[in-house]
SEKOL-726657 format. One line per field, with one value per residue (C-alpha): x, y, z. Coordinates in nm, 2 decimals. Each point is the difference from the previous one (the first is absolute). Layout:
<nodes>
c1	X, ...
c2	Y, ...
c3	Z, ...
</nodes>
This chain:
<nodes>
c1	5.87, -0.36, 0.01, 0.27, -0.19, -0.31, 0.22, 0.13, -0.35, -0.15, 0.28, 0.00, -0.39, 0.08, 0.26, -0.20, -0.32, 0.18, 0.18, -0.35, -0.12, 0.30, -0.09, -0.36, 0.12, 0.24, -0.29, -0.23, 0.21, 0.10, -0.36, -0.12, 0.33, -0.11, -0.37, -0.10, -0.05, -0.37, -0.03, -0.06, -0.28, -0.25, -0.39, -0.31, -0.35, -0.33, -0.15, -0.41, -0.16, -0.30, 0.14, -0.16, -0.04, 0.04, -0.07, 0.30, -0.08, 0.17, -0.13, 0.05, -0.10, -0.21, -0.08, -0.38, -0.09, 0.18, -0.11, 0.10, -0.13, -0.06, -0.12, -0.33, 0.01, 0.23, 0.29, 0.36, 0.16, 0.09, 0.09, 0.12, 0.01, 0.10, 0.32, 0.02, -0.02, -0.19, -0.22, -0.40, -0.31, -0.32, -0.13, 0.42, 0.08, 0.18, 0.00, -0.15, -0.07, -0.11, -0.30, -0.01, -0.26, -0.19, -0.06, -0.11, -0.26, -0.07, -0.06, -0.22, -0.25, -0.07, -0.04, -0.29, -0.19, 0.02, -0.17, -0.27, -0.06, -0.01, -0.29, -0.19, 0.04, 0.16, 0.28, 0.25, -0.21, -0.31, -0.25, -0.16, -0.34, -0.12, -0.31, 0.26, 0.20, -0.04, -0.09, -0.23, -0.14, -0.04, -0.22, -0.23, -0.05, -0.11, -0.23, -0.14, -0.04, -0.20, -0.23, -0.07, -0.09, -0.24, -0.12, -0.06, -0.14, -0.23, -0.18, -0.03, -0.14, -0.28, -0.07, 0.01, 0.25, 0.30, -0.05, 0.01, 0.34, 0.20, -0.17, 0.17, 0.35, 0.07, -0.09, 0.26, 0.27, -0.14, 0.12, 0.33, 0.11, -0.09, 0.18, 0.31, 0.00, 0.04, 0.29, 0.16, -0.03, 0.15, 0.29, 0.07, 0.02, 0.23, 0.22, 0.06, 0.05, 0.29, 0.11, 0.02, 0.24, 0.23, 0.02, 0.09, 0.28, 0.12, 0.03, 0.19, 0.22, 0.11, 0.05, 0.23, 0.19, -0.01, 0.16, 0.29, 0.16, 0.03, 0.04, 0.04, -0.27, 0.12, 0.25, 0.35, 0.31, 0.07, 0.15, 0.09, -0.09, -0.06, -0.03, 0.25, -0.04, -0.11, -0.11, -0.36, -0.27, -0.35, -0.26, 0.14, 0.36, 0.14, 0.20, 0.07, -0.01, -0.10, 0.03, -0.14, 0.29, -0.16, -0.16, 0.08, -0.11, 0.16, -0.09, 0.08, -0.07, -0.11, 0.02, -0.30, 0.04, 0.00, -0.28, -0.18, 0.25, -0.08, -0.27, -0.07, 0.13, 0.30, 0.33, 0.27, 0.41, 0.19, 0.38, 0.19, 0.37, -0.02, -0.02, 0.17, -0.14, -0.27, -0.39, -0.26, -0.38, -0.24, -0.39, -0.18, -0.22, -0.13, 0.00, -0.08, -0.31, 0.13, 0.37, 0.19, -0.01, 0.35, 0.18, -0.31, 0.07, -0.21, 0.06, -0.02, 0.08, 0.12, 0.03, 0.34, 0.05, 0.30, -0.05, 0.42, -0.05, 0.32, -0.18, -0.03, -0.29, 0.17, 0.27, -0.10, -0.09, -0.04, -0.34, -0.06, -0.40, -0.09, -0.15, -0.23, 0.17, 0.03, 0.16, 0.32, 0.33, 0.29, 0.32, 0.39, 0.27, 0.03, 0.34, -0.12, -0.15, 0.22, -0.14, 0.17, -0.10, -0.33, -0.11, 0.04, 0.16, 0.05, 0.20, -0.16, 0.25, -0.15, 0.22, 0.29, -0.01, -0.20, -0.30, -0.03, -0.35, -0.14, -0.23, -0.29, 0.09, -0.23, -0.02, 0.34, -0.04, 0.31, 0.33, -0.21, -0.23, -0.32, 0.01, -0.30, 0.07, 0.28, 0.06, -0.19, 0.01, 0.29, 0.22, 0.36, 0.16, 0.36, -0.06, 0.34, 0.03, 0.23, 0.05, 0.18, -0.27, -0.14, -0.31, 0.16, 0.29, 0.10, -0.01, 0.08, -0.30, 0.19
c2	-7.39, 0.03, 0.32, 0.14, -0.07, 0.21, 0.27, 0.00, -0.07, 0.31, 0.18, -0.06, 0.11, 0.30, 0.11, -0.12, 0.23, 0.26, 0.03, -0.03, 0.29, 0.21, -0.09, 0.06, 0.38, 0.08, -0.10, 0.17, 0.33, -0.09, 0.06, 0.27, 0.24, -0.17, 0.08, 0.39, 0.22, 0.17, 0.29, 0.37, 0.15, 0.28, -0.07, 0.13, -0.06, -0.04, 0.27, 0.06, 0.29, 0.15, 0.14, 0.21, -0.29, 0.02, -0.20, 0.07, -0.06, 0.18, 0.18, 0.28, 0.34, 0.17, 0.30, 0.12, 0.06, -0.05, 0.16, -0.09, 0.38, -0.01, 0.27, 0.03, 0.16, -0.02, 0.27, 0.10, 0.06, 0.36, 0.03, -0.26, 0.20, -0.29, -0.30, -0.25, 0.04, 0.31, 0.10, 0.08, 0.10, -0.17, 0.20, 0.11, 0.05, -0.32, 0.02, 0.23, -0.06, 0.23, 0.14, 0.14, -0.23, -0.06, 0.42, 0.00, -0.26, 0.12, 0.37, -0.20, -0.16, 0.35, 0.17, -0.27, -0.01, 0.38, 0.00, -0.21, 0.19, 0.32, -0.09, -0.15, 0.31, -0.14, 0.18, -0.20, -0.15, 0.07, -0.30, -0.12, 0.15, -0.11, 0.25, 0.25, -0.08, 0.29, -0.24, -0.16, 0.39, 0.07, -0.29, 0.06, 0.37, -0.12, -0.27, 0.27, 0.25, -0.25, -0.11, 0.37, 0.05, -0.34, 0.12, 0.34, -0.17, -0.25, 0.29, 0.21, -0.37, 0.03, 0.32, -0.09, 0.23, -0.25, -0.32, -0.33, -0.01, 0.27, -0.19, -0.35, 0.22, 0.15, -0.32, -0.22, 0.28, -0.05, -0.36, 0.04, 0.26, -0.22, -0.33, 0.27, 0.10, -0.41, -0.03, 0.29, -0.14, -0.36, 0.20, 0.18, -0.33, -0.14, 0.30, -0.06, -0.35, 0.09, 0.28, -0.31, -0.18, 0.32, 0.05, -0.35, 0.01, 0.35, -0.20, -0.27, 0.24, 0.17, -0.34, -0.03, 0.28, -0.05, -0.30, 0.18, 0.03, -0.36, 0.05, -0.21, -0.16, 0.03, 0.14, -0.21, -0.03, -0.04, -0.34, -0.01, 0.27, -0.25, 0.27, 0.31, 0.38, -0.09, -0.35, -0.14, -0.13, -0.14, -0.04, -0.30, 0.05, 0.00, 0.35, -0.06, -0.18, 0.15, -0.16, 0.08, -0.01, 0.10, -0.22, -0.37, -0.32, -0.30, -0.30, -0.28, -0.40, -0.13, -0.41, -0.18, -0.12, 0.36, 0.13, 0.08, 0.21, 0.28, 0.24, 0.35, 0.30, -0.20, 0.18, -0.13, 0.12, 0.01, -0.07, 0.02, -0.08, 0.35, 0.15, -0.26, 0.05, 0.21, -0.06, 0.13, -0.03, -0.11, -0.12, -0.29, 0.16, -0.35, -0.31, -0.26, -0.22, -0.29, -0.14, -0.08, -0.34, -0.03, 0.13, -0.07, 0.34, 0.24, 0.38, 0.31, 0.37, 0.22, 0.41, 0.18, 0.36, 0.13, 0.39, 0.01, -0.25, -0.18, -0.34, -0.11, -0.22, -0.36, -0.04, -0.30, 0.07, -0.21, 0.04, -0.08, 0.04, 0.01, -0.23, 0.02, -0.12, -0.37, -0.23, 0.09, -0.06, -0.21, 0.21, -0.07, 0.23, -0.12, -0.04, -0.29, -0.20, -0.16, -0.15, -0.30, -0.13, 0.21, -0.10, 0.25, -0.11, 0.07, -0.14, 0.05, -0.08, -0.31, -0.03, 0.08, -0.19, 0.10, -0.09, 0.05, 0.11, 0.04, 0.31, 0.20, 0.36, 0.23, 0.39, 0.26, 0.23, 0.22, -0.20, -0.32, -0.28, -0.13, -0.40, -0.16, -0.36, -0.20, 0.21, 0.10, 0.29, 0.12, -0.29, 0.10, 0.02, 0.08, 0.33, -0.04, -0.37, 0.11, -0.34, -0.13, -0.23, -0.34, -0.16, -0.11, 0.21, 0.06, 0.42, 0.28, 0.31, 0.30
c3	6.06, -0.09, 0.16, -0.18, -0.33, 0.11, 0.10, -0.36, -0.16, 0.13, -0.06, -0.36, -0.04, 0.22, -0.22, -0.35, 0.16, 0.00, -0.29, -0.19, 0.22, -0.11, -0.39, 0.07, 0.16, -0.29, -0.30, 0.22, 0.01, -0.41, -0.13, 0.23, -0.13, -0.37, 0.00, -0.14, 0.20, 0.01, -0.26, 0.11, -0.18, 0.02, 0.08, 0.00, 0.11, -0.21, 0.03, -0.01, -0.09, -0.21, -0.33, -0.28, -0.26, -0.39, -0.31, -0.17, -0.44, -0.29, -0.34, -0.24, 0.01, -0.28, -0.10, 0.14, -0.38, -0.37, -0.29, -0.34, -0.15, -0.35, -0.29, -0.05, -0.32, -0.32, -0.07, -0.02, 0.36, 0.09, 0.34, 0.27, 0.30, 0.27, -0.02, 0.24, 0.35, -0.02, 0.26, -0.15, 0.19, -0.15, -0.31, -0.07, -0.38, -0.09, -0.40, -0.22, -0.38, -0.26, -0.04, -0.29, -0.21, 0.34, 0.04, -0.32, 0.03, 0.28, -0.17, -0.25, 0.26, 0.16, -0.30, -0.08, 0.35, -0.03, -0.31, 0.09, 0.30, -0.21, -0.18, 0.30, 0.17, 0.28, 0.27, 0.18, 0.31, -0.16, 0.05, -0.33, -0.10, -0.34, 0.05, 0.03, -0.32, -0.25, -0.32, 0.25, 0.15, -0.33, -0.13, 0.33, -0.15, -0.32, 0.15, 0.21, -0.28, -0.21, 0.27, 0.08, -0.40, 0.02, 0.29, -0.21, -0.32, 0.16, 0.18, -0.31, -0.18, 0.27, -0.17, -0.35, -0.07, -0.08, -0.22, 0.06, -0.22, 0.19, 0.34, -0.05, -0.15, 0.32, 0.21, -0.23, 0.08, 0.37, -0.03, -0.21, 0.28, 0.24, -0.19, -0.04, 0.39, 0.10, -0.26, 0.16, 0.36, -0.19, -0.15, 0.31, 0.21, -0.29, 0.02, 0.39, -0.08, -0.25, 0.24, 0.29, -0.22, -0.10, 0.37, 0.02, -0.22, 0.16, 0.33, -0.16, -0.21, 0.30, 0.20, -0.33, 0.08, 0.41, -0.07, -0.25, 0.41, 0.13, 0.36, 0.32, 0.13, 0.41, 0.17, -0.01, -0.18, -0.40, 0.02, -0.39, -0.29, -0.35, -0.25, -0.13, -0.19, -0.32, 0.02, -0.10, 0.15, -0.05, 0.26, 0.22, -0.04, 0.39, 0.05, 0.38, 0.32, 0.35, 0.34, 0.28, 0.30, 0.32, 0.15, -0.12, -0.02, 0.15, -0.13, 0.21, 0.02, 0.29, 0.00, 0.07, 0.31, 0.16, -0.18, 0.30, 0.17, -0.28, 0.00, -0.12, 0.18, 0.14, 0.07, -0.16, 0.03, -0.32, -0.09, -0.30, -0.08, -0.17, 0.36, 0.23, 0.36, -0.06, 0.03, -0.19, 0.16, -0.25, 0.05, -0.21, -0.21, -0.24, 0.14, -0.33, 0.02, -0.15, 0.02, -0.33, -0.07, -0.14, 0.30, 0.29, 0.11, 0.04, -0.12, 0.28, -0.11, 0.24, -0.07, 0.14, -0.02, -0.20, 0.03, -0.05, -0.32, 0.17, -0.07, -0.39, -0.15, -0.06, 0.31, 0.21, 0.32, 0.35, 0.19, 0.38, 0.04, 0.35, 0.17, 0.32, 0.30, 0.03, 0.34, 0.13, -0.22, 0.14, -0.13, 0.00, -0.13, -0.33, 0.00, 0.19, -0.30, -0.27, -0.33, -0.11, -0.32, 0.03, 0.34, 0.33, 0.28, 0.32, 0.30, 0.33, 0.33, 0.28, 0.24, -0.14, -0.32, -0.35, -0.10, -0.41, -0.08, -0.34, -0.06, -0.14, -0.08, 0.04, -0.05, 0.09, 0.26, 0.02, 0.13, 0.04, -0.14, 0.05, 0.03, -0.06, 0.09, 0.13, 0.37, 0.32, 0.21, 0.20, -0.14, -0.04, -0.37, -0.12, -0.13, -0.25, -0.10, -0.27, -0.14, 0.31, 0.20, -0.06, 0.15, 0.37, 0.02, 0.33, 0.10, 0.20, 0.00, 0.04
</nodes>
């Protein structure tokens, strides 16, 4: 009897055992077809290599030089010769004004200096003499002539034969021609003086009428013409404005913290949204000697040709000044970074599974990205994350 209850006892466990191993089998079976399967994705290594480094800032380009031309003498406006965009060559005719009263004064200040010189005797390029003024020449004759007759008479008064009278007549006109002689040489030297100042205001009489033709001061373009035919203007008044084109200035702001990447003579690559995809090579020219304390930036100026004039002063502008070679970059195609509320991301692949990294971004170099922090060498990244991963996703490198 007690036998036949063992045989059912173990009978019963038997049974019980496995009915829970065919539970445990079916759950088992349940969860592996529940759980996702691993994601395929496409990789790529970090790669290290030297590349040509940049510090990439932005600014404005300026015209090389600005004037604001103005009139230098009053008048009525006769001729405007130039409108806007007009090419000029430095010295170019860019308003003329009439010169009617000015040629007439003008007239007036020769006539003067010519008459002065007339009576000094003197020839255009002839040095000044005043021995050799006539008024003066003539004086010397007379004091000559009188000291030959004293000489005469005080010879004959030796001899008794002149008087004492006649003696001290002819040694008075000796001193009167001799007083008359130094007022000529006075006058002559007063003359030249006056002369001095009619050729004074000849000079400034034609500078007058020089300046009748306001012209460009350099070679560039006629950015805006202020004045019309017939209008009037005093000295002052602004007629024009020239710019120089070719080259231009770049002034660009270079934060504080990178102040010593810049130095003169660097080369530096230009782009504007004017000219999508192209690259114009300029060279720092100025670099400031003291940053602006509102912005603690500091001010470089760099010098780009523009033979073709296809750049304009005033479009903003994107400079990468080189920079001498540094360690070697860690790079990543950079569809392999995504920025989520600001911050880059990556998602490198251990062991099948993702790792989500958070990252520095450096420099672009062609198809890929320089990462600065957050991954090593030759670690594995999904190179097109596309939104679809999560920090310990399970994957598939294709």
């Amino acid at each position: 009897m007690t036998s036949l209850r063992n045989y059912f006892f173990v009978s019963a466990v038997l049974f019980a055992s496995a009915s829970l191993a065919g539970c445990r089998s079916e759950l088992e079976t349940a969860a592996a077809a529940a759980a996702p399967a691993p994601l395929a994705i496409a990789a790529a290594p970090v790669e290290s290599r030297s590349i040509d480094r940049y510090l990439r800032v932005t600014g404005s380009l300026m015209a090389d030089e600005h004037a604001e031309v103005s009139a230098e003498t009053a008048g009525r406006v006769v001729e405007t010769p130039v409108e806007r965009g007009t090419p000029v060559r430095a010295g170019s005719l860019l308003v003329r004004i009439s010169a009617s009263e000015t040629s007439a004064q003008l007239q007036e200040a020769e006539a003067n200096a010519a008459q002065i010189e007339a009576r000094l005797g003197l020839t255009p390029g002839q040095p000044f003499d005043p021995k050799a003024v006539p008024d003066v020449m003539n004086a010397k004759a007379s004091l000559e002539w009188a000291e030959a007759e004293f000489a005469r008479i005080r010879s004959l008064l030796d001899q008794k034969v002149v008087s004492q009278s006649e003696f001290d007549q002819r040694r008075t006109q000796v001193d009167a021609a001799r007083q008359q002689y130094q007022v000529a040489q006075n006058s002559a030297q007063q003359s030249y003086r006056s002369l001095e100042a009619a050729r004074a205001r000849v000079a400034l009489a034609r500078k007058a009428m020089a300046d009748t033709s306001v012209r460009a001061p350099f070679t560039g373009l006629v950015a805006e013409r202020l004045v019309s035919v017939g209008d009037y203007v005093t000295r002052g008044t602004k007629v024009a404005t020239v710019v120089s084109v070719n080259p231009l200035r770049v002034e660009l702001t270079v934060p504080e913290h990178s102040v010593s990447l810049v130095k003169p003579g660097q080369a530096v690559r230009l782009t504007v949204d004017a000219y999508r995809g192209e690259e114009f090579v300029a060279h720092v020219r100025f670099v400031s000697p003291a940053l602006r304390a509102d912005q603690r930036a500091l001010t470089v100026e760099a010098i780009v040709s523009n033979v073709d004039a296809r750049l304009k002063p005033g479009l903003f502008a994107t400079a990468l000044i080189t920079q001498p070679p540094g360690a070697a970059a860690l790079l990543v195609p950079s569809t392999a970074v995504e920025t989520i509320a600001g911050t880059g991301r990556v998602y490198v692949v251990k062991n099948g599974k993702i790792e989500e990294r958070i990252v520095t971004v450096g420099q672009t170099v062609g198809d890929r990205v320089e990462l600065t922090s957050g991954v090593v060498k030759e670690e594995i990244v999904a190179s097109e994350p596309s939104g679809r991963l999560s920090d310990g996703q399970l994957v598939n490198v294709r």
